[in-house]
C-alpha positions in Angstrom: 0.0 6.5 -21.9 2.6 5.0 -24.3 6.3 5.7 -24.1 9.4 4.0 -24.9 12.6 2.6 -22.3 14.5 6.2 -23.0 11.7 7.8 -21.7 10.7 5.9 -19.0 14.1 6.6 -17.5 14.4 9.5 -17.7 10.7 10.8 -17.0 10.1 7.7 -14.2 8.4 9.7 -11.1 5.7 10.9 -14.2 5.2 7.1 -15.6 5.0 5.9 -12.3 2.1 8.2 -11.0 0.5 7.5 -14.2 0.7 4.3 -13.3 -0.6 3.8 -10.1 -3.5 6.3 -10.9 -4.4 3.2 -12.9 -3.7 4.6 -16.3 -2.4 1.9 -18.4 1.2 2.4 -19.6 2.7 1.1 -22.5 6.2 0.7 -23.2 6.9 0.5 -26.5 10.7 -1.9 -27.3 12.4 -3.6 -30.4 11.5 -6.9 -29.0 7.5 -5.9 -28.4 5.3 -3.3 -25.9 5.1 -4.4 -22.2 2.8 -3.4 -20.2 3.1 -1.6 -16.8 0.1 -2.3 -14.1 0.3 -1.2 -10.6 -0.7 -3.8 -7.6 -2.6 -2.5 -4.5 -0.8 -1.8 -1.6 -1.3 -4.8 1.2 -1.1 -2.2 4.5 2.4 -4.3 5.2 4.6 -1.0 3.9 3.1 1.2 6.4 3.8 -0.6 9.4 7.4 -1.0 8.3 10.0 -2.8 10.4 7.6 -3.5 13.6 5.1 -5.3 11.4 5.6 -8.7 13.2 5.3 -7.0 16.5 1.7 -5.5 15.8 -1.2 -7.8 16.1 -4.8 -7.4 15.2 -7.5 -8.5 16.9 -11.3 -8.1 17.1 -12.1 -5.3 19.8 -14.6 -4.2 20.9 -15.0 -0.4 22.0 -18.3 -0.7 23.0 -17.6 -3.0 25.5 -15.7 -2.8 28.8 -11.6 -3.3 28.3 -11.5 -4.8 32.5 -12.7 -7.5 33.7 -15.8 -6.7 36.6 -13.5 -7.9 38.9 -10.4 -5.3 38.1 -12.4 -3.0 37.5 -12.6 0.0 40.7 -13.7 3.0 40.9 -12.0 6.1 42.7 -11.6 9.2 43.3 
């Protein structure tokens, strides 16, 4: 897609979908074209303010969460 600065204010939501659908986007100036590319999201942005507070770790669901000695059964 090619447009120029005018356009790309006033018509921004539209460029930047076009964007980040990966079409390449061209904006056309006096002083040359620039190009606008779109960088994958890292997963950071989703979890937001609590990021720090949220750590991943290897489970596994297949195996038991207790250890045998925690663990009891009842009714």
């Amino acid at each position: 897609m090619k447009t120029n600065v005018s356009t790309l204010l006033r018509e921004f939501p539209r460029v930047r979908q076009a964007a980040l659908a990966g079409e390449e986007v061209i904006i056309v100036t006096r002083e040359g074209d620039l190009r606008l590319t779109a960088v994958a999201c890292s997963g950071g942005s989703i979890l937001g303010s609590r990021k720090d507070r949220i750590r991943f770790t290897d489970d596994r669901l297949d195996e038991p969460t207790l250890l045998e000695n925690e663990w009891s059964p009842s009714l």
